[in-house]
C-alpha positions in Angstrom: -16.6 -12.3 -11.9 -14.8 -15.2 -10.1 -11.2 -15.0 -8.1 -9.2 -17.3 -9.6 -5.9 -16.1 -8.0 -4.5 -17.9 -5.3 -2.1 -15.2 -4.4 -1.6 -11.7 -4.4 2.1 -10.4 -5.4 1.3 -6.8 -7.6 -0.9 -4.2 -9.0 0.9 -4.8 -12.2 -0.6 -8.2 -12.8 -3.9 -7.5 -12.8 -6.8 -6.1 -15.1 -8.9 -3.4 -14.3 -11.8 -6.2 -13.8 -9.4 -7.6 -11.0 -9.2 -4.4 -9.2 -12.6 -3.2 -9.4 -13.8 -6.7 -8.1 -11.3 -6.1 -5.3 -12.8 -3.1 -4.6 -16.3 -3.7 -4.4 -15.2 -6.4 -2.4 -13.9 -4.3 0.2 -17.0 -1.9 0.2 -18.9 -4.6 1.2 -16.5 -5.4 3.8 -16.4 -2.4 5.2 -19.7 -2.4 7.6 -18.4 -5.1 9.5 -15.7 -2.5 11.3 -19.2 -0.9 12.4 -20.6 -3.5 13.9 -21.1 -3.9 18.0 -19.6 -7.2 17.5 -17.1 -6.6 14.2 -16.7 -9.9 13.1 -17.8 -13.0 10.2 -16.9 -16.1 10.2 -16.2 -15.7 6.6 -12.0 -17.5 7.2 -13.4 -19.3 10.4 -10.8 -22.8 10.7 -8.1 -21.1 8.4 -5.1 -20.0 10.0 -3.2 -16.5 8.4 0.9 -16.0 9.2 1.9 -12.3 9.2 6.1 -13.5 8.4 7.3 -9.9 8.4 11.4 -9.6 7.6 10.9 -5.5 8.1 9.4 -3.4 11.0 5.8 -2.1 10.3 3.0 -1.0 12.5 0.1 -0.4 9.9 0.4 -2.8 7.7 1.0 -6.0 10.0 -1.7 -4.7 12.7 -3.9 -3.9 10.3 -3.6 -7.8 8.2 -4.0 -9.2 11.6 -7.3 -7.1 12.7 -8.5 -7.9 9.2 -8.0 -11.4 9.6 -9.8 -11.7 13.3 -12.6 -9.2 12.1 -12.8 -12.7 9.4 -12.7 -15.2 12.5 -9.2 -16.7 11.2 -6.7 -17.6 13.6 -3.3 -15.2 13.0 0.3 -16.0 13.9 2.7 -13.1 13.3 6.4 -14.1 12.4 8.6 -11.4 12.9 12.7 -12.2 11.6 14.4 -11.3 14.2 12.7 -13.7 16.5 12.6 -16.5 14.1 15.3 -19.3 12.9 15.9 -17.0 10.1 18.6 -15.6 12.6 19.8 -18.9 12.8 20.3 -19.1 8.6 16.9 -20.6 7.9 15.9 -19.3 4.0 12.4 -17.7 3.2 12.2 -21.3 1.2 12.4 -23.3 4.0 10.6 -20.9 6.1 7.7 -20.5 3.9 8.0 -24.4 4.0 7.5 -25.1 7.5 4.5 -22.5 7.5 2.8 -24.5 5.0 3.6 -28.0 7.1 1.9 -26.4 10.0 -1.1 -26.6 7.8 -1.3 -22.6 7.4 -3.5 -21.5 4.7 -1.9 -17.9 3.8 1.0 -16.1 4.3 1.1 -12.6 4.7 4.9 -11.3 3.8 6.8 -8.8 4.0 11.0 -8.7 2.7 12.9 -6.2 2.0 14.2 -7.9 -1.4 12.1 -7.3 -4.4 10.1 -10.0 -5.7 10.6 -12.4 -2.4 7.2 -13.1 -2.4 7.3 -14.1 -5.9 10.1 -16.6 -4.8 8.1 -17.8 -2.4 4.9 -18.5 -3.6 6.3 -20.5 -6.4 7.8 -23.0 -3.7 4.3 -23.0 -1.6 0.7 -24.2 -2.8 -0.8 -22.1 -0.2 -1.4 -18.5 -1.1 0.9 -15.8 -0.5 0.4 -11.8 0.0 2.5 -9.2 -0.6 2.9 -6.3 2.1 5.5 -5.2 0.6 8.8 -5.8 -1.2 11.5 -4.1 -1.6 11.3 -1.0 -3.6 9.2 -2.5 -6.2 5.6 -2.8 -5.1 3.3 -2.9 -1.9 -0.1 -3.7 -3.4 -2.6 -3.4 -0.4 -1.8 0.2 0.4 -2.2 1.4 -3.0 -5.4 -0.5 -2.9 -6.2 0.9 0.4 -5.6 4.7 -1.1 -7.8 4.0 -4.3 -10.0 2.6 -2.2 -10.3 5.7 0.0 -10.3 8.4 -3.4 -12.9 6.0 -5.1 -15.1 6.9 -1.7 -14.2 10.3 -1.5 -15.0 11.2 -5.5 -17.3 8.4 -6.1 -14.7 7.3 -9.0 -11.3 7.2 -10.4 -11.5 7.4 -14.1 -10.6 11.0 -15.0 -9.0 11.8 -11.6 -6.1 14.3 -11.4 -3.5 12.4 -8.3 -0.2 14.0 -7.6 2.0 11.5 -6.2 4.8 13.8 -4.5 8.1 12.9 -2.4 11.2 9.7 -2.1 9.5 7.9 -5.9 12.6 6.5 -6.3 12.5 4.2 -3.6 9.0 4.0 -3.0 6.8 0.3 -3.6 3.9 2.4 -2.8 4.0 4.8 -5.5 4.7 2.5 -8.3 1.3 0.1 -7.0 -0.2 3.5 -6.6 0.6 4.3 -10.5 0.4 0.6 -11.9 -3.6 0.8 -9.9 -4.7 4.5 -10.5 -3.7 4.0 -14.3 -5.3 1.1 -14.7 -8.9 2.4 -13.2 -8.2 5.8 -15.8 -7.1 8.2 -13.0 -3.9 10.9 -14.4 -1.2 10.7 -12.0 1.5 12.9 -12.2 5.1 12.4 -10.2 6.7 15.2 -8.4 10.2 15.2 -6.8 13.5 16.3 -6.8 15.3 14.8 -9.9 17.2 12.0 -8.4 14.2 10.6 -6.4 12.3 10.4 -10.3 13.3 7.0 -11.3 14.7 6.4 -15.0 12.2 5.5 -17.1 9.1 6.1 -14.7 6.9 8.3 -17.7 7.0 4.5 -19.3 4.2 4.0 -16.7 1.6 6.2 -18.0 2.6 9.3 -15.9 3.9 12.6 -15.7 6.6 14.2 -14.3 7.6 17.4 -12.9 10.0 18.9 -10.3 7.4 21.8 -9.7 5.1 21.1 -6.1 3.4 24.4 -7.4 2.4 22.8 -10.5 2.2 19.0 -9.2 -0.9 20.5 -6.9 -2.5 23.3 -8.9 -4.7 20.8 -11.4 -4.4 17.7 -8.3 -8.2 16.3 -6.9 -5.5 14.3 -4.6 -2.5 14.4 -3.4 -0.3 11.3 -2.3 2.8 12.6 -0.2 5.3 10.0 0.4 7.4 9.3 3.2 11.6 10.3 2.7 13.1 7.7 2.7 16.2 9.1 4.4 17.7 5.2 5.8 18.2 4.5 2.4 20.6 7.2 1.3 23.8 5.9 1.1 25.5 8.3 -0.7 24.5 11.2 0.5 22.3 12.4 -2.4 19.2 13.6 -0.5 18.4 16.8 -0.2 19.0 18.1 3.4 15.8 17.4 5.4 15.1 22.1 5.5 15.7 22.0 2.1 13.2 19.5 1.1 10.7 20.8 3.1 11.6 24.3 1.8 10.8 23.0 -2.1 8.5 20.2 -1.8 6.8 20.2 1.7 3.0 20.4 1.0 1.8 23.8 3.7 -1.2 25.2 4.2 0.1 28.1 1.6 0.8 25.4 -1.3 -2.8 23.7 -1.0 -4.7 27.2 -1.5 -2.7 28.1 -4.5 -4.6 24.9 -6.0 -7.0 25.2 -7.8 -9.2 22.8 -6.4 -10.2 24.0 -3.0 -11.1 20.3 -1.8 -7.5 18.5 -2.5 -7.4 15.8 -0.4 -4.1 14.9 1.1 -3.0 11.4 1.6 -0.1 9.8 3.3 0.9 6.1 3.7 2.9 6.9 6.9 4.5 7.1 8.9 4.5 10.8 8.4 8.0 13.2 9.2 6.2 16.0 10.1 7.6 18.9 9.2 10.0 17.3 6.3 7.3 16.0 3.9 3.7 18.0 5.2 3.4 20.5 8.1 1.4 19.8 11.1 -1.2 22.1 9.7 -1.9 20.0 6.8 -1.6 16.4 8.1 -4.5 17.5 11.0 -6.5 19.8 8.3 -9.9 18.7 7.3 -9.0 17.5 4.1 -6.3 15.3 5.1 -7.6 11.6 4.8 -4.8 9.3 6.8 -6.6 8.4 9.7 -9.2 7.4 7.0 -6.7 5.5 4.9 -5.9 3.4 7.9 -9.7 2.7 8.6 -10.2 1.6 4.9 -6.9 -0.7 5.4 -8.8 -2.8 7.3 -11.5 -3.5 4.8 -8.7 -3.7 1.7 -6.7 -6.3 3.6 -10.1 -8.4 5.0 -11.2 -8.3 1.0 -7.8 -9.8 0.0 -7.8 -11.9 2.4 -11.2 -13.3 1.2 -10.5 -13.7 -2.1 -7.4 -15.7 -2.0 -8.7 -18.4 0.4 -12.1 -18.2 -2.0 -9.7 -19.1 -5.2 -9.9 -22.5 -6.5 -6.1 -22.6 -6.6 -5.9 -22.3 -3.2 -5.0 -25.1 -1.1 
């Protein structure tokens, strides 16, 4: 197939062609990070602006080794250094990027659909690293990309997607991406970090870790989001480990002895996974990360490659 998108704002928007082309994409991507010298000149003369309004460490190190390992030059924004402090809008922001002759912007904003917003007031493409609570499509990428290595598929795929769902953009690009590619995902939480309505997207849900791991090939612990409690509704940080920390106990009551155990990070040790677990042989984070870089160089790609790009 052809990319015909110039940007990329959501899992949600796109058909299981789309993803699997993304994918593959990647895969073939992914030698280049084992190279002596690990770089192509595939974006050589474009220039990529990581505009990030919200502190990250993956995610905007690994869009900027993506987009050296493609020989682009990168430019990373970050808000508090910027003449948004000064009242500057993501508008007129995105803007001024574009009249610098940049050819993609990589954003991150803590409001939902910002980069929506924004790429309907550029022409050059925009990519979503994450927005608000409502999606963050490279990592769920990243983690299908890492279970389609480890299982040689999705399709038919038990994945357990356990911890903060409520505010979480990863799990819903998670469930709007693992659904799509035929994968059975089941939620598993405390009741008020299930969001209304989430079994409307294809999944399951139970308050039972026990149960959420026993029939799981995979299993997606998120980070609590413990900044965002306002009203004191979280569970105390003991308790949750108590009833929904994943330990070396939980993952052999499953059934299948080769779980995997993924995490977007960073991780709370000890609140969401013990030590044990996050350093056992079937945790997969540091791999995550790795496949991150070959996700974000495919996306990359593909946008610039799109005829509606500038």
């Amino acid at each position: 197939m052809k990319w015909t998108r110039k940007d990329l704002l959501g899992l949600e928007y796109l058909s299981k062609e789309e993803l699997e082309f993304i994918l593959a994409t990647a895969d073939s991507f992914k030698e280049v990070s084992t190279r002596e010298i690990k770089k192509v000149p595939a974006l050589r003369g474009k220039t990529v602006v990581n505009l990030f309004y919200e502190p990250s460490t993956r995610t905007r190190v690994s869009f900027e080794v993506a987009a050296k390992r493609l020989s682009a030059d990168v430019i990373n924004i970050a808000a508090e250094t910027s003449s948004v402090k000064k009242g500057e809008t993501l508008i007129d922001t995105g803007k001024n990027i574009q009249a610098l002759k940049a050819d993609i912007i990589v954003l991150r904003n803590s409001f939902s659909g910002s980069p929506f917003l924004l790429s309907r007031h550029v022409d050059i493409s925009v990519i979503n690293a994450g927005d608000g609570w409502h999606e963050h499509p490279t990592q769920a990428l990243l983690d299908i990309f890492t279970l389609k290595e480890k299982f040689g598929r999705i399709e038919g795929l038990n994945v357990s997607i356990v911890g903060d769902i409520a505010h979480s953009r990863v799990a819903r690009s998670n469930i709007w991406g693992l659904t799509k590619l035929g994968a059975k995902v089941t939620v598993c939480a405390p009741p008020m970090l299930i969001p209304y309505a989430i079994e409307e997207m294809g999944v399951r849900i139970t308050h039972d870790i026990d149960e959420a791991l026993y029939e799981a090939d995979a299993v997606n612990v998120l980070r609590m989001q413990f900044e965002r409690d306002q009203q004191n509704a979280f569970p105390e940080h003991i308790d949750y480990f108590r009833q929904y920390g994943i330990t070396r106990e939980r993952l052999d009551k499953a059934k299948n002895k080769n779980l995997i155990v993924m995490h977007p990070g960073p991780i709370n040790r000890g609140i969401e996974l013990a030590s044990e677990v996050a350093d056992c042989p079937q945790s997969v984070i540091l791999e995550q990360v790795t496949n991150g870089i070959a996700v974000r160089m495919a996306v990359l790609f593909l946008v610039s490659q799109s005829e509606n790009s500038q």
